[in-house]
Phi, psi and omega in degrees: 000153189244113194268006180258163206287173173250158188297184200263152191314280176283048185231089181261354162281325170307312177301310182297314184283350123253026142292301182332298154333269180337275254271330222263006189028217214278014207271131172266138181305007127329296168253018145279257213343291179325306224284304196254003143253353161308323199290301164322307170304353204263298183298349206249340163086196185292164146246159203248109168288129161304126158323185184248322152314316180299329202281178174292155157280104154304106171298156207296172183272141192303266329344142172099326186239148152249066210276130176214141167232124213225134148063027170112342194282099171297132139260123185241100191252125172296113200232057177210066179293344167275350186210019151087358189108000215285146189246137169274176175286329209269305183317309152346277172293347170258347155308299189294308167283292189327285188318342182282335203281342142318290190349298207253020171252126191268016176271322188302104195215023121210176152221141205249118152247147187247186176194106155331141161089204173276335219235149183248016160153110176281001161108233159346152140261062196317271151009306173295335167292313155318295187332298223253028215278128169300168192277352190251010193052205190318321198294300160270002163269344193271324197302317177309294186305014155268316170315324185244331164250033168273000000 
């Protein structure tokens, strides 16, 4: 139940995170969890095992990611809880081959990111991007980085 006073007109995440509360009446968070993985389960239909030729290859591993694909759930979990979650180039580019290495497995009927720790992701890893500057520079890192989320 949601026992805290309500925010102010313009506290607008404080105002989203409680309508929400508010919405859930007398419901203990234990059961919105239940609730809201019946609703997923509901959405996502029965599910259908992929032949073992069929399913996706797991792309190699990340620094930074954790990748499972479990009962149909691709997870693709940010795992750098000392730096908020900060996406590296390389965290990129294994975000981007997981969802492909996924793409055509028909066991797969979602995909979840995630973010270790409190924070689910401060966006850059600016300092790894330096680090890590192409020889064409700025010019050619954006261009690659259109190239991987495209």
């Amino acid at each position: 139940p949601c026992n805290i006073p309500k925010p102010g007109g313009f506290n607008f995440v404080a105002k989203a995170k409680y309508d929400a509360w508010k919405g859930l009446g007398d419901m203990t968070q234990d059961e919105a969890k239940e609730e809201y993985i019946s609703f997923v389960a509901e959405l996502a239909g029965p599910e259908e095992e992929a032949p073992a030729e069929e399913a996706g290859e797991a792309p190699e591993a990340v620094a930074g990611l954790e990748v499972t694909c479990k009962e149909g759930v691709l997870t693709i979990c940010l795992n750098r809880p000392e730096k908020f979650n900060a996406l590296t180039w390389q965290m990129y580019t294994g975000i981007a081959d997981s969802l492909s290495a996924y793409a055509e497995d028909p066991s797969v009927r979602v995909a979840v990111l995630t973010g270790k720790g409190k924070w689910y992701c401060a966006g850059n890893d600016l300092s790894n991007f330096t680090k890590n500057m192409p020889a064409g520079g700025p010019q050619e890192m954006a261009e690659n980085g259109r190239k991987v989320l495209n």
